[in-house]
N, C-alpha and C positions, 0 to 999 in steps of 0.2 A: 540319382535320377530325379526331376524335377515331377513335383506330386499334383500340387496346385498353384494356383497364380498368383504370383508378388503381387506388391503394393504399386512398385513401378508398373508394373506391365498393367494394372488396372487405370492408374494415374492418366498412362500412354494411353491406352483405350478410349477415355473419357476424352482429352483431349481431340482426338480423331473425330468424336462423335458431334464436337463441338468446333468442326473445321479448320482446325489446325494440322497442319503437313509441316512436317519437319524435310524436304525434299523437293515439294516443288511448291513456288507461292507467287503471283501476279505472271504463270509463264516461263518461269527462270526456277533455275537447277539451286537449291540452296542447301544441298547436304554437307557442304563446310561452312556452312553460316551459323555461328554460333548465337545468334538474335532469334533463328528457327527452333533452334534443337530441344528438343524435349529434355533431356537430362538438364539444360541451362535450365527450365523453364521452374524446373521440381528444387534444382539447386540452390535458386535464387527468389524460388516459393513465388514468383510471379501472380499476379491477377488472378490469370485463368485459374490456374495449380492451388489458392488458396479457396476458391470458390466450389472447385471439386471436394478438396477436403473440408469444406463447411458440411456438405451434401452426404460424404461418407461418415460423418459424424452422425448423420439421421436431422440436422438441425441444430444437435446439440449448442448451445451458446452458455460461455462462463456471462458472467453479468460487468467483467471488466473485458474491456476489447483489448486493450493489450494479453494478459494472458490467456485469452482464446487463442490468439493469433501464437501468441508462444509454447503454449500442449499442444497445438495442433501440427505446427511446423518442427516442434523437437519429434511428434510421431512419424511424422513422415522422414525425416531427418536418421531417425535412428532402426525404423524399419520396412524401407523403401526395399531393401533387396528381398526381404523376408517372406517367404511362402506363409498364404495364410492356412490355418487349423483347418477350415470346411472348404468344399468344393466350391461352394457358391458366396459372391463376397455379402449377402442378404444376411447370412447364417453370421458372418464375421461381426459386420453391424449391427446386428442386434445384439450380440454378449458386448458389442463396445460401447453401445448406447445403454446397455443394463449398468456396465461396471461407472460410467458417468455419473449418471444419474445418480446412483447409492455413493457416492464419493464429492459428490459437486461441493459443498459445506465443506466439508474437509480442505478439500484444494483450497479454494476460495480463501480459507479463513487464514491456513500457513499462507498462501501468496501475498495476502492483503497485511499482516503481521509480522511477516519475516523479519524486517529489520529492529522490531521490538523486542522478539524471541532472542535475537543476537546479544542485546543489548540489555545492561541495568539503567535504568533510568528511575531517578530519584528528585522530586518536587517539592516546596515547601512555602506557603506562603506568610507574609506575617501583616497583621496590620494593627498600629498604634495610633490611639486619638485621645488628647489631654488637652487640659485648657489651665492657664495658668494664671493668676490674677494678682500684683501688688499693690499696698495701699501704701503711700506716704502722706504724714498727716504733721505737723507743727505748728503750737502758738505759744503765744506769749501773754502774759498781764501783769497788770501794775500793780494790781492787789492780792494778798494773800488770799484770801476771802471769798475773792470771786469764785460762783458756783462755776463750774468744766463741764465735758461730755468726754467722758473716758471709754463711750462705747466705742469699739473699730469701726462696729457694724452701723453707724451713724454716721452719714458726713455732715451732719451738723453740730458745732463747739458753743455752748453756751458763755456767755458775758468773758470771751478773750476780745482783745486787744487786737488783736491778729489772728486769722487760721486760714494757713495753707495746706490744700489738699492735691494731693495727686494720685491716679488711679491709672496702672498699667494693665492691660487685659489681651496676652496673646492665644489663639487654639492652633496647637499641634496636632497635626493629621499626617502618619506616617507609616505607607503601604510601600511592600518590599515582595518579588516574588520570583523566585529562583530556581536553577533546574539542571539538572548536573544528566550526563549520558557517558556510559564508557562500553565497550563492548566486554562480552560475557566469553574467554577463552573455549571453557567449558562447552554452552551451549553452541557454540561454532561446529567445536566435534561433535556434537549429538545431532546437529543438524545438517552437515556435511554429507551430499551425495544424498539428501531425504526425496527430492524427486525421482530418484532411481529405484526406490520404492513402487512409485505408481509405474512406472514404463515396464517395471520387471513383471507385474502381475497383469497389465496389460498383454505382455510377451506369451505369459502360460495360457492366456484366453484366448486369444486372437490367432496365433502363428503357432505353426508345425517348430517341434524343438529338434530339431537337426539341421544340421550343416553339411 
């Protein structure tokens, strides 16, 4: 025996109150028009039907718009037929705006990380800077006698005959930076089905646990 009122039957309500007829629309008969029907409209999470569920939410907003639009339409998605806990859906919205709120961080943080959580990911940078410098030097003379400059560190040869000097000077600058990702088996299965968590405790708060 039916206790209190579904999600659907509230969804339908709102819609009504928001001039939407599933039955008659500009005059004409449209109860097999599937462009009318409310069940399309909850199915297919429509405009109107998402805008309801922002409202039953009390406001609530994740801070990514994708997964607002995605907790909010998996809730309706998964407990559209379900009778709620209290008489009045006032009562319902507020344990669902409490459980929100003290969970917001949480969701957020798995949603916005998931694929990291999945995943090892390993980074490594390297960077090498050298400077390299050769000196070629040759002379010659005529006399035994004659005073030289045997310092390298001087390119100047005292009383040669000849000196040939040559000075190569290259710098070596060498950045390298790498990054490997594989997925984590393990944390797959540990995180497998982890949103079913938050919908199951949602379930105990919100909805009458019978069938």
């Amino acid at each position: 025996m039916k206790t209190t009122t579904t999600l659907n039957e509230y969804v339908s309500a709102e819609l009504h109150k928001r001039g939407y007829n599933e039955f008659y629309n500009e005059g004409h008969f449209t109860g097999f028009d599937k462009e009318h029907s409310f069940m399309n409209l909850i199915l297919t999470y429509a405009e109107p039907v998402k805008s309801i569920m922002k409202e039953f939410f009390l406001g609530f907003s994740f801070s990514d718009e994708s997964l607002n639009d995605m907790f909010q339409r998996s809730f309706l998605m998964k407990f559209q037929n379900r009778e709620f806990r209290y008489q009045t859906p006032e009562d319902v919205q507020a344990e669902l705006s409490y459980y929100m709120l003290t969970h917001a961080v949480e969701i957020e943080t798995l949603f916005s990380s998931y694929t990291k959580m999945l995943t090892k990911t390993s980074e490594s940078t390297t960077t090498a800077t050298g400077k390299t410098q050769r000196d070629n030097r040759s002379m010659t003379s005529r006399f035994p006698d004659s005073q030289v400059n045997m310092n390298l560190n001087d390119e100047t040869m005292d009383f040669a005959d000849s000196n040939s000097i040559g000075k190569d000077v290259s710098n070596n600058d060498n950045n390298s930076h790498t990054e490997s990702t594989s997925y984590d088996p393990d944390a797959y299965l540990k995180f497998s089905g982890i949103w079913m968590k938050y919908f199951n405790e949602l379930d105990q708060l919100c909805f009458l646990q019978k069938w």
